[in-house]
C-alpha positions as CSV (number, residue, x, y, z in Angstrom):
1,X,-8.9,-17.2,14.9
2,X,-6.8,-20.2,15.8
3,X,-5.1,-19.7,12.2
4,X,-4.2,-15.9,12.6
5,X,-2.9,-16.3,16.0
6,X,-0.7,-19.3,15.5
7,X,2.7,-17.5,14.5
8,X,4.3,-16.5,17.6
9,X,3.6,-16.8,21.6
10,X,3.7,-13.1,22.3
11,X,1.1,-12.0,20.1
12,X,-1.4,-15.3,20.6
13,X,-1.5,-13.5,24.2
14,X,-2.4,-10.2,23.3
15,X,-5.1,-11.5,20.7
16,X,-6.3,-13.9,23.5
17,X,-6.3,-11.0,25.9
18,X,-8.5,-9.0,23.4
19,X,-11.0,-11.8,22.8
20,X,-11.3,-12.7,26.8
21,X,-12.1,-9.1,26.9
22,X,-14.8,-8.9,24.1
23,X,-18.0,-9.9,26.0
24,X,-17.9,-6.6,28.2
25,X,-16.6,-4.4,26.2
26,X,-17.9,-4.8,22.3
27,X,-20.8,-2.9,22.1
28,X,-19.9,-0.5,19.3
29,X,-21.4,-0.9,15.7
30,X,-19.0,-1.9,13.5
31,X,-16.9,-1.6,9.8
32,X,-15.0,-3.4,7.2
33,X,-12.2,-1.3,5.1
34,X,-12.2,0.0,1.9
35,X,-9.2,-2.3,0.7
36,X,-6.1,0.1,-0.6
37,X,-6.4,0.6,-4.6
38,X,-4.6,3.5,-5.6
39,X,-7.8,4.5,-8.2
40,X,-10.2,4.3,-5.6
41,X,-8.4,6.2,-3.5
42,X,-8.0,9.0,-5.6
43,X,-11.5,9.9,-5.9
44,X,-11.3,9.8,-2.1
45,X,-8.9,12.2,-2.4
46,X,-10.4,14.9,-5.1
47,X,-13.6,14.4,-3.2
48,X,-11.7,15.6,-0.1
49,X,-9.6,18.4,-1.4
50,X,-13.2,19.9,-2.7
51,X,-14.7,19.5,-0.5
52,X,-13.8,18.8,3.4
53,X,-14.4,21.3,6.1
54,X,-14.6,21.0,9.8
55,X,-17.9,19.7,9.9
56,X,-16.4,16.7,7.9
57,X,-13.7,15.5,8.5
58,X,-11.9,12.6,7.3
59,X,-8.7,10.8,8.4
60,X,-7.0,9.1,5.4
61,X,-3.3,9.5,5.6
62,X,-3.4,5.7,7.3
63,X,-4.6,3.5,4.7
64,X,-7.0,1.5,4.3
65,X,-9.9,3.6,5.5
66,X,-13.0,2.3,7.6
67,X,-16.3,2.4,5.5
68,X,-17.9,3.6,8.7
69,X,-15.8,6.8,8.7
70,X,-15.6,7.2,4.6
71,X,-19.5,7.4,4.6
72,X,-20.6,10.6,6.8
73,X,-18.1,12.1,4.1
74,X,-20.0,11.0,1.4
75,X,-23.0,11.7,2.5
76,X,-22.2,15.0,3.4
77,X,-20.2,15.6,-0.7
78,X,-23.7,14.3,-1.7
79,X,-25.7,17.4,-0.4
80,X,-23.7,19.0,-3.6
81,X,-24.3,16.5,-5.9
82,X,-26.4,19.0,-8.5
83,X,-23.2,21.2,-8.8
84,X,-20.9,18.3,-9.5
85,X,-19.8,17.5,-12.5
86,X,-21.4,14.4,-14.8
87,X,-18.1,12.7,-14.2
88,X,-18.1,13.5,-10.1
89,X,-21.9,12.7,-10.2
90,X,-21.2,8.9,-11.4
91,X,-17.8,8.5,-9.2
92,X,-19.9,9.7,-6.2
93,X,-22.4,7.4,-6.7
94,X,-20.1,4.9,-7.7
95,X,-18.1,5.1,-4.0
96,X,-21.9,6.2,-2.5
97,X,-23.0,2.3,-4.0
98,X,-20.0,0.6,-2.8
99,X,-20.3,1.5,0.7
100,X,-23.8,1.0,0.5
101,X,-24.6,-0.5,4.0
102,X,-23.4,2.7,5.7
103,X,-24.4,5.6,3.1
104,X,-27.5,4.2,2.9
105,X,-27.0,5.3,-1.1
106,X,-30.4,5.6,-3.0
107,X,-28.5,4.6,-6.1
108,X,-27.6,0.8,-5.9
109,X,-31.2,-0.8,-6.3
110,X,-30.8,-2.8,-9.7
111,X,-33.6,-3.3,-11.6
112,X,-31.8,-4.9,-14.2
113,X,-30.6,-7.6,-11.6
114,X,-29.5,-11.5,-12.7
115,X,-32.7,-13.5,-11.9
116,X,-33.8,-11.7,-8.8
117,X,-30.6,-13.5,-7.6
118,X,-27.6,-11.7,-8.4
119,X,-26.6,-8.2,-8.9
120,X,-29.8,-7.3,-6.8
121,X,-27.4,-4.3,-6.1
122,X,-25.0,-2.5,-8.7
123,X,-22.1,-3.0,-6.3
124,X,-22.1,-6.6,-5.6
125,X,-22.6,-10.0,-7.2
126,X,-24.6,-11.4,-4.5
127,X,-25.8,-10.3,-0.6
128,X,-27.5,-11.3,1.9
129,X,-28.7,-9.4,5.0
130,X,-31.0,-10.3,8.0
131,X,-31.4,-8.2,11.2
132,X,-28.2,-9.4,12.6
133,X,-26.0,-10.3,9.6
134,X,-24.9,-9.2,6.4
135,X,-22.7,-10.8,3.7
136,X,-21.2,-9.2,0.3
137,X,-19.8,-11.8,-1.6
138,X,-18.0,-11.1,-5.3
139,X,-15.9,-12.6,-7.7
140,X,-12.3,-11.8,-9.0
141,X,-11.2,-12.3,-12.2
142,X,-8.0,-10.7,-13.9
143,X,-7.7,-11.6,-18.0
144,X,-4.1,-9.9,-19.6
145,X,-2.8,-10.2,-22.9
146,X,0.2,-8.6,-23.8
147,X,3.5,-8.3,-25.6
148,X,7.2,-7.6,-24.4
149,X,9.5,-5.9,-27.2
150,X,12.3,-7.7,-25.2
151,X,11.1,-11.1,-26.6
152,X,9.0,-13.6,-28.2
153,X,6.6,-15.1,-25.7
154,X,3.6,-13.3,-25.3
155,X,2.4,-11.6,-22.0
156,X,-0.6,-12.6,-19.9
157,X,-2.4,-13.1,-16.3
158,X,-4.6,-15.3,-15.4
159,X,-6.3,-14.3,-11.7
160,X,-9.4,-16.0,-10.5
161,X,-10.8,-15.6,-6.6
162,X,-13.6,-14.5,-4.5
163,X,-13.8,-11.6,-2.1
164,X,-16.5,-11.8,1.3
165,X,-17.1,-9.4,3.3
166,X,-19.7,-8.6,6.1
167,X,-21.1,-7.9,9.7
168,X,-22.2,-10.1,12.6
169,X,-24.7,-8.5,15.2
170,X,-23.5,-5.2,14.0
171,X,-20.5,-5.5,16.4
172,X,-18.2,-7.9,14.6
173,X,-16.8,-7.0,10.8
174,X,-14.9,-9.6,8.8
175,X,-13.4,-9.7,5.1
176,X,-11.3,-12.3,2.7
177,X,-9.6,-12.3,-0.2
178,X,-8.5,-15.0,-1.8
179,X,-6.8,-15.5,-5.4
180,X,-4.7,-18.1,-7.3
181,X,-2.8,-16.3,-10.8
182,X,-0.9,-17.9,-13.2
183,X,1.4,-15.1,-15.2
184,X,4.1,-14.5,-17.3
185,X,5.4,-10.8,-16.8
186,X,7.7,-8.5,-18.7
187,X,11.6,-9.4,-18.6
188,X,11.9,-6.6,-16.6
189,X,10.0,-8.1,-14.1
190,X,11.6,-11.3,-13.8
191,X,14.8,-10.3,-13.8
192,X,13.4,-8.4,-10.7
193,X,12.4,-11.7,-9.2
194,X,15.6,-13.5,-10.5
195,X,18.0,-10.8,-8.9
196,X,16.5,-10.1,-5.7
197,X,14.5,-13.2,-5.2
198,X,11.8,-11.7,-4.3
199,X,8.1,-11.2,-5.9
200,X,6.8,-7.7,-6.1
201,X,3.8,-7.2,-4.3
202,X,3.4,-10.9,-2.9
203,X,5.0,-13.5,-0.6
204,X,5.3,-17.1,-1.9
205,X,5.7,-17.6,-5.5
206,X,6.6,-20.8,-7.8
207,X,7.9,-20.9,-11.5
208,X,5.2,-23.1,-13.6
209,X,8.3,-24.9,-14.9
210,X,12.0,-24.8,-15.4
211,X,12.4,-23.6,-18.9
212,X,9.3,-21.1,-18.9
213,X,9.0,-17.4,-17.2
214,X,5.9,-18.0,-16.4
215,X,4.8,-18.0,-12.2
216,X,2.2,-19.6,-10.1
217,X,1.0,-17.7,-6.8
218,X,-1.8,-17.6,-4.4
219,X,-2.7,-14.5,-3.0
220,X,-4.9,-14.4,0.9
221,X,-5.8,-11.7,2.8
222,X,-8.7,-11.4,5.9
223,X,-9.3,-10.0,8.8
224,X,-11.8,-9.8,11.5
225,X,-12.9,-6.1,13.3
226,X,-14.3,-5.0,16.4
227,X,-15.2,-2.0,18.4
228,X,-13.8,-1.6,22.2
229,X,-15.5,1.6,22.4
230,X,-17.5,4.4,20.6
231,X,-13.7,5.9,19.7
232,X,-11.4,2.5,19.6
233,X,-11.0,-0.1,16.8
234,X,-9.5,-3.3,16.8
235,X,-8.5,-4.9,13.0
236,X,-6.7,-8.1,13.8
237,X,-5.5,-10.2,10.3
238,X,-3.7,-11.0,7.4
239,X,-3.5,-7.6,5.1
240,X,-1.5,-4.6,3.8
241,X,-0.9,-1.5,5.1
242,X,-0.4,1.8,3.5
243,X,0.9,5.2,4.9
244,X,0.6,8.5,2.9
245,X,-1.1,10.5,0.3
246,X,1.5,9.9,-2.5
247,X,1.9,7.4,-5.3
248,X,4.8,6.2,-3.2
249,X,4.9,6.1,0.6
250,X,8.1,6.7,2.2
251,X,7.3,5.1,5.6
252,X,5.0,1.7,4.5
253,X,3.4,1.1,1.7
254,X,1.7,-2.3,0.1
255,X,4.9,-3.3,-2.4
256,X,5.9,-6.3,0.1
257,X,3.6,-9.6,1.1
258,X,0.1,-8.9,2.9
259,X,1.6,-9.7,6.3
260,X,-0.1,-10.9,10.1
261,X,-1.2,-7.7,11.9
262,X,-3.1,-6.6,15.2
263,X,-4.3,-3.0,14.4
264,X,-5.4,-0.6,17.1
265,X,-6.9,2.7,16.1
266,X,-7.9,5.2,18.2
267,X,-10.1,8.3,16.7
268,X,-11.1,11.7,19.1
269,X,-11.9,14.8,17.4
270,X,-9.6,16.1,15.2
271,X,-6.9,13.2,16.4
272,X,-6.0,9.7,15.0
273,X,-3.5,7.2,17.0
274,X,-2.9,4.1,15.2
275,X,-1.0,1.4,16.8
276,X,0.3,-1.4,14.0
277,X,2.2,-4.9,15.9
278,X,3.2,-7.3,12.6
279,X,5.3,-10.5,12.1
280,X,7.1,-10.2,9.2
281,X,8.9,-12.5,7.0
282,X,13.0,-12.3,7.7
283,X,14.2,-14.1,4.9
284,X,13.3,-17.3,2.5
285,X,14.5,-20.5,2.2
286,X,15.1,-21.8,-1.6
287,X,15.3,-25.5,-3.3
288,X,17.2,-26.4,-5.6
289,X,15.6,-24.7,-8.5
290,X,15.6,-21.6,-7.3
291,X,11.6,-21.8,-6.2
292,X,10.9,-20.5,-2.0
293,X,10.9,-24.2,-0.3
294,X,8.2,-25.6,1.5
295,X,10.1,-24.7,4.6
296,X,9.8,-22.8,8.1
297,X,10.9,-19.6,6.7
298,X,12.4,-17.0,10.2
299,X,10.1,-14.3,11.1
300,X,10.5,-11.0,12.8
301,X,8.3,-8.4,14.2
302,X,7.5,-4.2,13.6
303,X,5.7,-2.3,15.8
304,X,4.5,0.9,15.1
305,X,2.1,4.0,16.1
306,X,1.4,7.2,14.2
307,X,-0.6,10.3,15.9
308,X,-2.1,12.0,13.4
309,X,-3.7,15.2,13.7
310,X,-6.3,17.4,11.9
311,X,-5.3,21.0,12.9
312,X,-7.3,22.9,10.6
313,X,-9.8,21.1,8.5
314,X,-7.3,21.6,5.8
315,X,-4.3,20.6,7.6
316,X,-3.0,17.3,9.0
317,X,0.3,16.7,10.7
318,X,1.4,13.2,11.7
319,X,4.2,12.5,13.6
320,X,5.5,8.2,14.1
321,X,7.7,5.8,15.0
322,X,8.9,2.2,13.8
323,X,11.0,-0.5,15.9
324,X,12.5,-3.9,13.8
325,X,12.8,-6.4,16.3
326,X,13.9,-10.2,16.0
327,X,10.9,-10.9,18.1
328,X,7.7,-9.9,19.3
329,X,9.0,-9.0,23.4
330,X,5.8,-7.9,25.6
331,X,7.2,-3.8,26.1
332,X,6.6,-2.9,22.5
333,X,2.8,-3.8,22.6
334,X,2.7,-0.7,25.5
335,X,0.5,1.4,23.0
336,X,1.5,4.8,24.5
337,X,5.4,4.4,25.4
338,X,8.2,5.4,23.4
339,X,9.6,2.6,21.6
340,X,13.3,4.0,21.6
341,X,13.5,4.1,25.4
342,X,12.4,0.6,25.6
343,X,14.6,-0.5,23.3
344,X,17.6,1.5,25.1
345,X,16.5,-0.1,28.2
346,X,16.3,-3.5,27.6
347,X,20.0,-2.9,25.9
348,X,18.9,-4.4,22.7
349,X,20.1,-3.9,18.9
350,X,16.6,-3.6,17.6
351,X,16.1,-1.1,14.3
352,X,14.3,2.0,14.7
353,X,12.5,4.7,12.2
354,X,10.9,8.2,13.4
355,X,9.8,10.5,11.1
356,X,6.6,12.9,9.8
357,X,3.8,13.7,7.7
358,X,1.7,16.3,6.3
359,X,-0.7,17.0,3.7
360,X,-2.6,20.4,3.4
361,X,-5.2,21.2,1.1
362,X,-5.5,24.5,-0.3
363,X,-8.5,26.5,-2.0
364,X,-10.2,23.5,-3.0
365,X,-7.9,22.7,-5.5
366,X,-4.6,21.7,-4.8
367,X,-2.7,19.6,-2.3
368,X,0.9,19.4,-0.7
369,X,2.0,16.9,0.6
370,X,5.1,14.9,2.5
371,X,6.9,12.6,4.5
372,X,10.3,12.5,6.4
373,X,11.6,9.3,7.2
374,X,15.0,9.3,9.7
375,X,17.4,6.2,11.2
376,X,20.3,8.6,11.7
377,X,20.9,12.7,11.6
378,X,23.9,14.1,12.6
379,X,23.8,17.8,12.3
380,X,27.2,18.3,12.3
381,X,27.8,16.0,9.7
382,X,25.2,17.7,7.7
383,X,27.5,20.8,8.1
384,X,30.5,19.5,7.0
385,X,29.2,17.8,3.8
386,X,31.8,15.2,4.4
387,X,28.8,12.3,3.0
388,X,28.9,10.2,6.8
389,X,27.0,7.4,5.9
390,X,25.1,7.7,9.8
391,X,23.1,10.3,7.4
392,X,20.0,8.1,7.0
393,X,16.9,9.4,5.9
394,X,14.8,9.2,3.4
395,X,11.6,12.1,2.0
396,X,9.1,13.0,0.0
397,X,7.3,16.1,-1.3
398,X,4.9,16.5,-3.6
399,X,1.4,18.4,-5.0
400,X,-1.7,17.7,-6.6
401,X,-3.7,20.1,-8.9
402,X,-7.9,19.3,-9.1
403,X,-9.5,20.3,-12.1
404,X,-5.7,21.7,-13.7
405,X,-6.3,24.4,-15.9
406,X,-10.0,25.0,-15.6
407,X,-10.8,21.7,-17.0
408,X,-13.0,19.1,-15.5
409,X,-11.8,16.2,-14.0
410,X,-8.1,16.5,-15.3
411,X,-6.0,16.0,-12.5
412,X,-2.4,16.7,-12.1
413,X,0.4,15.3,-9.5
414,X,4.1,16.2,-9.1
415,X,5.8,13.7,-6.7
416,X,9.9,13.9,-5.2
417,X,11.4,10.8,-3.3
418,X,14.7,10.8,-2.4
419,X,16.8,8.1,0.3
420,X,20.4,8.2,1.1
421,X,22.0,5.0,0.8
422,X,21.8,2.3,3.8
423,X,18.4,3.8,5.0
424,X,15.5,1.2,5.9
425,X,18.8,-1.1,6.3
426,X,20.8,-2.2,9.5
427,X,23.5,-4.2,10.5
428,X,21.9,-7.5,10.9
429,X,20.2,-7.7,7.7
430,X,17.0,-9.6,9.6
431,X,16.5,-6.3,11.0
432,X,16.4,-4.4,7.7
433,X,12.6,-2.5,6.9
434,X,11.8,-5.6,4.4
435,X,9.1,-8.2,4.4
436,X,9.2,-11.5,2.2
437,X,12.4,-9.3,0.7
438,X,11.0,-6.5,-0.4
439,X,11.5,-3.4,1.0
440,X,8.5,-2.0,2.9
441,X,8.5,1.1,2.0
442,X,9.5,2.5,-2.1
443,X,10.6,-1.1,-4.5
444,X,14.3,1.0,-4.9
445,X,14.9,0.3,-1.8
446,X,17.2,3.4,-1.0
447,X,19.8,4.9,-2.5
448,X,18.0,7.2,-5.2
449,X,16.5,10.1,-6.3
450,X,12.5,10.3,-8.0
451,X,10.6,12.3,-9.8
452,X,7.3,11.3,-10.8
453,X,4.9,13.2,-12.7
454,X,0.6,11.8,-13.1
455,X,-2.2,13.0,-15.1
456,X,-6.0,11.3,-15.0
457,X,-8.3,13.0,-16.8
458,X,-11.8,11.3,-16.9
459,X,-13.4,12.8,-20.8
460,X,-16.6,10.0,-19.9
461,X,-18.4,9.1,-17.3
462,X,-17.3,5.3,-17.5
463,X,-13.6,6.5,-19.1
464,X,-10.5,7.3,-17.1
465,X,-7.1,8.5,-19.2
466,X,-4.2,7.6,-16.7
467,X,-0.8,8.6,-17.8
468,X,2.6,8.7,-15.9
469,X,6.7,9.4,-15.9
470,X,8.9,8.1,-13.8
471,X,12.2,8.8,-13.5
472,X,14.4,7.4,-10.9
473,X,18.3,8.1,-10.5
474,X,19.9,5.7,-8.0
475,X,22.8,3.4,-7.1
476,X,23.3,-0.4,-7.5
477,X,25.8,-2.9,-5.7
478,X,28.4,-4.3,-6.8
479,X,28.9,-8.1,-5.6
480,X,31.9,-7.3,-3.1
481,X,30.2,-4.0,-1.7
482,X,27.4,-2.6,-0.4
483,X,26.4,0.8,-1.9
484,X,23.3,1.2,-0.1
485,X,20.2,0.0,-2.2
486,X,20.0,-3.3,-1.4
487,X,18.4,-3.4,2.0
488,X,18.8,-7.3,2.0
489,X,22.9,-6.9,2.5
490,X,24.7,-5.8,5.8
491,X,25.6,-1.9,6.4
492,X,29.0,-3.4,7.6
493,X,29.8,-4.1,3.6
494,X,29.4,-0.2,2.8
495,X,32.7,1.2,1.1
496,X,33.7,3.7,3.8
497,X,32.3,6.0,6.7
498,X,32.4,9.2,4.4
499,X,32.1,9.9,1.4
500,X,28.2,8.4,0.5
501,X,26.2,10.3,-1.8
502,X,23.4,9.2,-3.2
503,X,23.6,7.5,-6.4
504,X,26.8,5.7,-5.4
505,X,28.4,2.5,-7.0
506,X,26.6,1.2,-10.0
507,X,25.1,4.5,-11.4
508,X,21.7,3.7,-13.1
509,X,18.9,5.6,-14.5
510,X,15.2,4.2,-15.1
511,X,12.8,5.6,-17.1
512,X,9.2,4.6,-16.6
513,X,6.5,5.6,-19.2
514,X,2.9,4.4,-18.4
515,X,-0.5,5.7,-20.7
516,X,-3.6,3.6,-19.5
517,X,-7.3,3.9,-20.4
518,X,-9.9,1.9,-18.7
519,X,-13.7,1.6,-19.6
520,X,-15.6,0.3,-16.4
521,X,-18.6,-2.1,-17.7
522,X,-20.4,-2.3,-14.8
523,X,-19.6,-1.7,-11.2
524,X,-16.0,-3.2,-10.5
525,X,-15.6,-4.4,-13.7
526,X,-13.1,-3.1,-15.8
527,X,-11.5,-3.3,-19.5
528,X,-7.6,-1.6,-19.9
529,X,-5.5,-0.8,-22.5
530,X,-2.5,-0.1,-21.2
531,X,0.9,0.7,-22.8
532,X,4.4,1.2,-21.2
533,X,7.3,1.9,-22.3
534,X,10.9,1.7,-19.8
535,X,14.2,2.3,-20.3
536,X,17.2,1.5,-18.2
537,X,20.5,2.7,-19.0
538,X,23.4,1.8,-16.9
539,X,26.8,2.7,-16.1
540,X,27.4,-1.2,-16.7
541,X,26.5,-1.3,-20.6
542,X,25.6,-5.3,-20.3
543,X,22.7,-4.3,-17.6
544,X,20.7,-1.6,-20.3
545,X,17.8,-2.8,-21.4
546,X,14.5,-1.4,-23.5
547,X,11.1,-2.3,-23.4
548,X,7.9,-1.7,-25.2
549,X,4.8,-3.1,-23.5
550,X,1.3,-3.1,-25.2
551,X,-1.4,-4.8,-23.0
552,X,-5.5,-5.4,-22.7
553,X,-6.5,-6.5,-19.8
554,X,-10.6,-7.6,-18.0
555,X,-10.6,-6.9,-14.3
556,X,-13.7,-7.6,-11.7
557,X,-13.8,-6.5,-8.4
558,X,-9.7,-6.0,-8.1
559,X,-7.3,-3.3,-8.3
560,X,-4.9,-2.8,-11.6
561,X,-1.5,-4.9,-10.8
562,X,1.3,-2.4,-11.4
563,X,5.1,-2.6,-11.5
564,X,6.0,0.7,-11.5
565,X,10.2,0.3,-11.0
């Protein structure tokens, strides 16, 4: 613990405070989290749309989702498991097996196990359990080889870690991930990196040499977990978050740097209130070569809490709030206050986001789903359509269609994003919604307008067809003004208090093709063929560019890296 707490004073006390606490209070058996994959969630998700009822409920709009909570659910899909499908059968077993110490599942004993050593069960490379303690342990590997149209040098990853995970006395949960990855990704992405200086999806990076596109990076994330009481859960660490049930999340998703966290979650009945405190990364420091220096790089902190709650069984509603604050000050860790009164209290110039969510399922079938995201809203300037730039806000709409047109296990999803510019940005640019410098919520940033359409269709037990379209219309900066994409640049550079629309100054559009097949081997082990194809066309004729990208890729026990922009 010594590590996680380290950062800053503030929070050492309230993790201290927790921990003095734990000898009368932790009595309450306890769960790791299903770490957030967008695959795995998705069978989550048809699972739920087909069949949750009041009887079984299941909170998933915060993400990830406790193993404890995800397996009453299971079991419960499982009393149906002769009228599944062949292809629901195997993905219930397969989520049934992975949870395995809290399902209980019938399903994981291996007979064709590695020398009555390893792979004892399908789902994990080695365990160990004893009354009072219980270890998964499994390795991660990530093999790609592919080609960019754009140019000469071939494509490839090369990911090697491990991931632990376990219980102690029942009470106490823990996990890790570690990886180190050497790659060379499309020019697309690199000129990502180059121009925003910033790595998608991770925190510190390294080019493997000057003259080479190729990057070095080590990826970490843990946690430890621990009940208060039979409703109250404490996750304190080094992970991601994710909020929604889209394939982007207007309010948090995992695009930035695993980040420090203390995670309170309270669960009643139909209601889930989740309180997130995080120390974020304000900015980097670079050398000389363009590389993040081995530096004390400034942090900041968000603090967060989201009530979400199930009003039917196929209805949720949640309602949040977000502050950006240079520091972690005592008053925001009150789990129950209203952050903007605090922060008009104590006079400060802190950031802050409200917004809402919904999903609702309907006749077992289909799904809508949304978010609203707000800084500003000033009705009257709504009226007037006069484009005040105080119009922040950012949403998101979309459906999902189970079994689409009568056919098994083809499943369809039609998703709408759209920011105004200078939302998720502020002022002081430390204060902007970014971590590591990326955004925290959608990689644009703000500024544009989305449309993304999905299909999976799963012809084969072991085979999933993935294909997807996106299309994104948006705005880029020009080096004397801000237009409002770049949340890393002050508000005070905009070109005027009226007159923003969305898709101002550099107009851009970027079209994202993606057809993947993957072939699972054995349990967490994966083969991909993937290709994609993106176009960008540009106002500014030298930024177009066209690529082609054929890849095959061998993954174990870790999700599919994607850079969907």
């Amino acid at each position: 613990m010594p590590i996680l707490l380290a950062p800053f004073a503030t929070m050492k006390r309230v993790f201290l405070l927790l921990i003095l606490t734990l000898p009368p209070v932790l009595g309450q058996a306890q769960s790791t989290f299903v770490p957030y994959n967008q695959d795995y969630y998705h069978l989550i998700d048809r699972f739920q749309i087909k069949y949750q009822n009041r009887e079984n409920l299941l909170h998933s709009t915060f993400k990830p989702v406790r193993r404890s909570d995800l397996a009453p659910f299971l079991n419960h899909v499982n009393n149906s498991y002769d009228s599944l499908s062949s292809q629901d059968q195997f993905n219930l077993r397969y989520l049934l097996n992975d949870n395995w110490y809290w399902t209980k599942s019938e399903y994981n004993k291996n007979d064709k196990n590695w020398w009555d050593l390893m792979y004892e069960k399908r789902s994990d490379f080695y365990y160990y359990q004893t009354d009072n303690f219980t270890l998964r342990v499994n390795p991660v590997a990530y093999f790609t080889a592919g080609k960019d149209s754009e140019e000469e040098e071939f494509l490839y990853t090369n990911t090697r870690g491990i991931e632990a995970s376990g219980l102690i006395d029942k009470k106490i949960g823990f996990y890790t991930f570690l990886s180190t990855t050497q790659a060379q990704f499309p020019l697309y992405v690199t000129d990502f990196v180059r121009n925003k200086r910033a790595f998608p999806n991770e925190g510190f990076w390294k080019r493997i040499s000057n003259t080479q596109r190729a990057y070095d990076f080590f990826h970490a994330r843990g946690y430890l977990t621990f009940g208060l009481t039979k409703s109250i859960n404490v996750q304190a660490g080094y992970d991601k978050q994710f909020v929604g049930n889209g394939i982007r999340s207007m309010i948090l998703s995992d695009f930035s740097s695993p980040s420090l966290f203390l995670k309170i979650q309270t669960q009643i009945g139909p209601f889930q209130y989740t309180n997130l405190f995080t120390q974020l990364t304000e900015d980097l420091i670079f050398n000389l070569s363009g590389n993040p220096a081995d530096a004390e790089y400034p942090n900041k902190f968000l603090a967060s809490h989201r009530l979400g709650l199930q009003v039917t069984p196929n209805l949720e509603i949640g309602v949040f709030e977000m502050v950006m604050a240079n520091s972690a000050t005592i008053d925001y860790f009150n789990p129950i206050v209203f952050y903007r009164a605090i922060e008009q209290q104590r006079g400060s110039p802190d950031n802050i986001l409200i917004g809402l969510d919904f999903k609702a399922n309907l006749k077992h079938k289909y799904q809508v789903y949304g978010q609203l995201t707000v800084d500003e809203f000033l009705v009257e300037a709504i009226r007037t359509g006069n484009g005040d730039w105080r119009n922040k806000y950012a949403f998101q709409l979309g459906a999902k269609w189970i079994d689409a047109l009568e056919i098994n296990n083809l499943d369809l999803q039609l998703e709408y994003n759209s920011a105004r510019p200078f939302i998720y940005a502020y002022e002081d640019p430390a204060l902007s919604f970014t971590n590591y410098r990326n955004p925290l919520a959608h990689p644009f940033g703000a500024n544009f307008n989305e449309l993304i359409l999905s299909a999976r269709y799963q012809p084969m037990n072991k085979v999933q067809l993935n294909g997807r379209l996106v299309r994104t219309k948006y705005g880029e900066d020009t080096q004397d003004t801000s237009f409002g994409s770049n949340l890393m640049r002050t508000t005070d550079d905009r070109p005027g208090d009226l007159g923003n629309t969305i898709g101002q100054g550099v107009g851009a559009v970027n079209t994202y093709v993606e057809v993947t097949g993957t072939y699972q081997l054995m349990h967490n082990i994966f083969v991909d063929a993937q290709v994609i194809y993106r176009n960008f066309d540009s106002d500014d004729n030298a930024r177009d560019q066209s690529s082609f990208i054929p890849t095959l890729s061998l993954r174990w026990n870790v999700a599919r890296r994607q850079h969907v922009f």
